[in-house]
C-alpha positions in Angstrom: 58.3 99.5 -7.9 59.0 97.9 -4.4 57.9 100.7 -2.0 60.7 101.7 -0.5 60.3 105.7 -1.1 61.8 107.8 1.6 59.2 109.6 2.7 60.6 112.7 5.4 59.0 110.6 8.5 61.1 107.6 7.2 64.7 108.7 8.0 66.5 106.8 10.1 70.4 107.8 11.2 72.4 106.1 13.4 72.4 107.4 17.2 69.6 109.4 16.2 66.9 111.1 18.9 63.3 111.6 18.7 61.7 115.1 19.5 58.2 115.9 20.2 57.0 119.7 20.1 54.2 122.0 21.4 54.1 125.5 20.5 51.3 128.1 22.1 47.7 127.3 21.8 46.9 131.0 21.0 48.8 132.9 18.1 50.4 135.7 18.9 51.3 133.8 22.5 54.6 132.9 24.2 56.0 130.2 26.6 56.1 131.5 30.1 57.8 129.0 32.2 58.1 125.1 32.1 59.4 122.5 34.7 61.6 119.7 33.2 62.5 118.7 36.7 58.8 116.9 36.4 59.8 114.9 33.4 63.4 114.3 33.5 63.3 111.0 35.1 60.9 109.4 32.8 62.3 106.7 30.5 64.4 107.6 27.8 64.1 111.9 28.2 67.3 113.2 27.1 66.3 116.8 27.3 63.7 120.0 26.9 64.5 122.6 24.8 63.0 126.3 23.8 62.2 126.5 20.3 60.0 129.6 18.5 57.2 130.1 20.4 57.1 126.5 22.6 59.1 123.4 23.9 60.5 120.3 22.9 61.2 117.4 24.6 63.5 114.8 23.1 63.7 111.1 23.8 65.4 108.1 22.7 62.4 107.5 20.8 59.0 109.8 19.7 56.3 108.2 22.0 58.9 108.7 25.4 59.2 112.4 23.8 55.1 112.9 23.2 54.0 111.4 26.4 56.8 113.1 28.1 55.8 116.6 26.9 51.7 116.1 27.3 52.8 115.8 31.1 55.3 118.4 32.0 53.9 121.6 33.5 54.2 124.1 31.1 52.8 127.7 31.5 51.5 130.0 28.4 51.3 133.4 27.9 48.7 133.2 25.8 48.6 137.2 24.7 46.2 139.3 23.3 44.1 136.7 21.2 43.6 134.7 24.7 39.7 135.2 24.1 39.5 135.1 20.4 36.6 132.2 19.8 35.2 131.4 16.5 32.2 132.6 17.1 33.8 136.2 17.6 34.9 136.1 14.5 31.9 135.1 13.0 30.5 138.1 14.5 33.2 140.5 13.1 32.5 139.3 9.6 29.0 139.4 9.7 29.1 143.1 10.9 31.9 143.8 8.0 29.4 142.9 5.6 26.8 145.9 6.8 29.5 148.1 6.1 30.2 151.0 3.0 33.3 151.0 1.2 34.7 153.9 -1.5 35.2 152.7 -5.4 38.6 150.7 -6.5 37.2 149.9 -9.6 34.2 150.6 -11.6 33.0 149.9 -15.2 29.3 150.8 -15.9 26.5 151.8 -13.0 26.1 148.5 -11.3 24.4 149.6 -8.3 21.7 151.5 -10.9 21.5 147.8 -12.7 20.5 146.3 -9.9 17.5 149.2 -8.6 16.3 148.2 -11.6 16.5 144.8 -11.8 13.1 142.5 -12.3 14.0 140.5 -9.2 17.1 140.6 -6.7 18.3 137.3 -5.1 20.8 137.8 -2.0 22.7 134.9 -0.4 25.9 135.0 1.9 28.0 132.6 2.5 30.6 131.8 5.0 34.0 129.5 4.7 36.2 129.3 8.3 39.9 128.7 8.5 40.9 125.4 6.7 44.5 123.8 7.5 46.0 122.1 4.8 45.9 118.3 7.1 48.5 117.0 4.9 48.7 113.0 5.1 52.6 112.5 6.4 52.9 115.2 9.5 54.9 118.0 9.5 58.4 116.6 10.6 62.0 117.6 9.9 65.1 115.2 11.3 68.7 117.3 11.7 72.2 117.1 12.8 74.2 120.3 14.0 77.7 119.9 14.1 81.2 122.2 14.2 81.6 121.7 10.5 78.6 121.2 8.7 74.5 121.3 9.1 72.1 118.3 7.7 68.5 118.3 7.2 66.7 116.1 5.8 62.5 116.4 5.0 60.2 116.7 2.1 60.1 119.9 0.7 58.6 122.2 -1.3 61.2 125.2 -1.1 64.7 123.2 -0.7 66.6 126.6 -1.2 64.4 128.2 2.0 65.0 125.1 4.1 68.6 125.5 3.2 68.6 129.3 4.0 66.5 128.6 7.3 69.1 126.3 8.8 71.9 128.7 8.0 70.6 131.5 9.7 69.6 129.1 12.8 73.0 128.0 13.2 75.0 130.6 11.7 77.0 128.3 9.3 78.4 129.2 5.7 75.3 128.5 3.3 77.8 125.9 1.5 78.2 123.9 4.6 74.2 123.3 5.1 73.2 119.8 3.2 69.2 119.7 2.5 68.3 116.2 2.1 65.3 116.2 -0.3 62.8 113.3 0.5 59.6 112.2 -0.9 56.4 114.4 0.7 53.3 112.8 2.2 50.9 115.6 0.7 52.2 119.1 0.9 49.7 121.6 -0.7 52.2 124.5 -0.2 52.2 123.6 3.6 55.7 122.2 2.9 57.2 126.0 1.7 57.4 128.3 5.0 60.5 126.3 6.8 59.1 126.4 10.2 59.9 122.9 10.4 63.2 123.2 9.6 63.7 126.3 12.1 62.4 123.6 14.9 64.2 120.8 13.9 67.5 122.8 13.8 67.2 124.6 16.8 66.2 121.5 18.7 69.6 119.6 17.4 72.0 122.8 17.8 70.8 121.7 21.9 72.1 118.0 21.7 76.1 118.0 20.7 76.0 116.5 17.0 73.2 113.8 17.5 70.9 114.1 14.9 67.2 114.6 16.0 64.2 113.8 14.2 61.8 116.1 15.1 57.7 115.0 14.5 54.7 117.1 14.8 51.7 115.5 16.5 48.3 115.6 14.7 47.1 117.5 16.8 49.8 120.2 16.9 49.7 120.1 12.5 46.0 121.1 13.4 46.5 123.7 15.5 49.1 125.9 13.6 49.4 125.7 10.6 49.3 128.3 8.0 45.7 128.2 7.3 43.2 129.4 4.3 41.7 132.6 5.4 38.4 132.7 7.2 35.9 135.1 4.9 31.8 135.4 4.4 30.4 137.1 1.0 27.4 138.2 0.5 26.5 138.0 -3.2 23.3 140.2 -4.9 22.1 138.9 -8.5 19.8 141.1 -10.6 17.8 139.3 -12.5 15.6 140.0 -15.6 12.3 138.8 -16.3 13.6 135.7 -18.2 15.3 135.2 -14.9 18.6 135.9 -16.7 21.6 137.6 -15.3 21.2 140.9 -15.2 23.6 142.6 -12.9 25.7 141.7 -9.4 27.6 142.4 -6.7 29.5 140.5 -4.2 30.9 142.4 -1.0 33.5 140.7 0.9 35.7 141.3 4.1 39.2 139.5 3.9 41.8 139.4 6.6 44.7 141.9 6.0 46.9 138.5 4.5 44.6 138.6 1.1 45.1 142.3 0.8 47.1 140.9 -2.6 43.9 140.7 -3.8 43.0 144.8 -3.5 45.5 145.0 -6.3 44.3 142.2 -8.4 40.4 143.6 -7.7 41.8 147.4 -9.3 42.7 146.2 -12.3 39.7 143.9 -13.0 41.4 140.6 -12.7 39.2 139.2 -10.2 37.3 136.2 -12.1 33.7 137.1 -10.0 31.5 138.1 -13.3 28.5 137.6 -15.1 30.3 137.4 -18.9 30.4 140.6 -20.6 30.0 143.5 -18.3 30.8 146.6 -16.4 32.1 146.1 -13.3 32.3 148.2 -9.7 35.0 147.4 -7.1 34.7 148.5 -3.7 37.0 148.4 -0.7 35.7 149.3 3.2 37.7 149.7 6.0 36.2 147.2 8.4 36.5 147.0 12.6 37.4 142.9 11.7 40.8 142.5 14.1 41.0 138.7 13.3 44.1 136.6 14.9 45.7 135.7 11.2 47.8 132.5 11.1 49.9 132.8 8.0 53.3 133.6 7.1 54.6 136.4 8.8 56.6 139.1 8.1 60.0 141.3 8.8 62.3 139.7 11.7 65.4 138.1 11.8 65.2 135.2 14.0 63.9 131.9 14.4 60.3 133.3 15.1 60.3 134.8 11.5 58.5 131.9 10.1 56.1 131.0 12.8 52.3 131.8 12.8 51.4 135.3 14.1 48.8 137.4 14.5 47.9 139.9 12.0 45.9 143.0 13.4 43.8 144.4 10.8 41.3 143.1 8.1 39.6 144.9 5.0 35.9 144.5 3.9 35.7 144.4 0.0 33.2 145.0 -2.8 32.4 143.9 -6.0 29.9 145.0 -8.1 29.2 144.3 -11.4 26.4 145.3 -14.0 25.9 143.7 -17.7 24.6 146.0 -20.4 21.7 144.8 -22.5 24.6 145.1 -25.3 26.4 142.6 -23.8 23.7 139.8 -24.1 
């Protein structure tokens, strides 16, 4: 071992720029106008260029790009989710556990379990959007030229980074080159190609140079493709041992975990007591939470940025255990 591991951030080509990006601070928002003219005399700016949703500035190294782009006047349309807060949202998920749902799945009378239950204990509980905060930032370095496409990265889906750059550029599939590094931390953060789209688009702009392209901490924070935001509200029947008697958990989830609907119909959610009959509900629910995860349908270079996702379902599990079970 001697520690020289190329890590993504590591790359180093000859020639090559630095670029620094910032994409809307609302999902679901666009770039309305920018003024370079501000910028383009500061030391070392080569360029500003449009990406997916924001701007890059590159530089002849990543601090001239960073401290470049945090001062050029840039305009947002920030969209319908302009005065989406967290507290909001809170709200919507606290009123999506008041509501009723119809059946998915039932085994048993749960709800009759729990009427008759010695003692019911109630708690909910509440988990907010969590990005994955990976230890090496997101960051992507790339060289466009007449013949061939480079990239180089850690990755966790080298054939989608490959298939990202192709459709960015338009090349031949077999004249894109992904050059798999070593990944500081990638928790699946490392699989959607955003960073690839960026970096590719930003070095299409600069005639053959290749470009690393570097995500600030705070931008990694800020969109990324996060665990969903959810609250449960969990009801235990117990029995006068104070045993487990019965349960049910209700749940709203954004429209993203609607995967689970179908795992929840045929009983392969693991929420149970042992043993037992089980009731599985699903509500409609007036949630309209701002969803940052991988979107769908498209065919461009916004196809695997965040987005918002409209709609949310409330779900409901209940479960009863027979006193055969025990």
């Amino acid at each position: 071992m001697n520690g020289t591991a190329t890590y993504g951030i590591d790359v180093r080509l000859p020639d090559m720029l630095y670029a620094s990006v910032m994409t809307c601070p609302v999902f679901g928002g666009k770039l309305k106008s920018y003024n370079f003219d501000a910028i383009k005399s500061m030391p070392g700016v080569k360029a500003a260029v449009e990406i997916p949703n924001g701007l890059a500035v590159v530089a002849d190294s990543f601090w001239r790009a960073k401290t470049a782009l945090e001062v050029m006047p840039i305009e947002w349309d920030l969209g319908a989710h302009a005065n989406v807060s967290s507290a909001e949202l809170q709200k919507m998920f606290r009123t999506a556990l008041d509501k009723d749902g119809v059946v998915a799945n039932e085994k048993g009378d749960a709800l009759a379990a729990l009427k008759s239950a010695a003692k019911v204990v109630e708690a909910d509980y509440e988990v907010t959007y969590l990005a994955h905060a990976t230890m090496e930032p997101m960051n992507c370095t790339a060289q466009v030229t007449p013949e061939r496409v480079d990239v180089w990265l850690g990755t966790q889906n080298p054939e989608g980074s490959l298939a990202a750059a192709a459709e960015v550029t338009g090349m031949a599939p077999e004249n894109v080159y992904v050059h798999t590094c070593f990944l500081g931390g990638g928790f699946g953060r490392r699989s959607y190609g955003d960073d690839v789209r960026q970096a590719v688009t930003i070095a299409k702009a600069m005639a053959g140079k290749p470009v690393k392209m570097i995500w600030t901490r705070e931008e990694d924070m800020r969109h990324d493709f996060y665990r969903p935001m959810a609250a449960f509200r969990f009801r235990a029947g117990l029995d006068a041992n104070g045993g487990a008697r019965s349960g049910a958990l209700k749940t709203p989830l954004p429209s993203k975990v609607l995967w689970m609907n179908w795992r929840m119909r045929r009983g392969k959610i693991p929420w149970s007591f042992g043993a037992c009959s089980s009731r599985t509900v699903r509500t409609g629910s007036s949630c309209s939470t701002p969803w940052p995860r991988r979107p769908t349908g498209g065919s461009n270079c916004q196809r695997a940025l965040p987005r918002a996702w409209p709609s949310s379902k409330a779900m409901v599990q209940s479960w009863a255990r027979s006193p055969k079970s025990r």
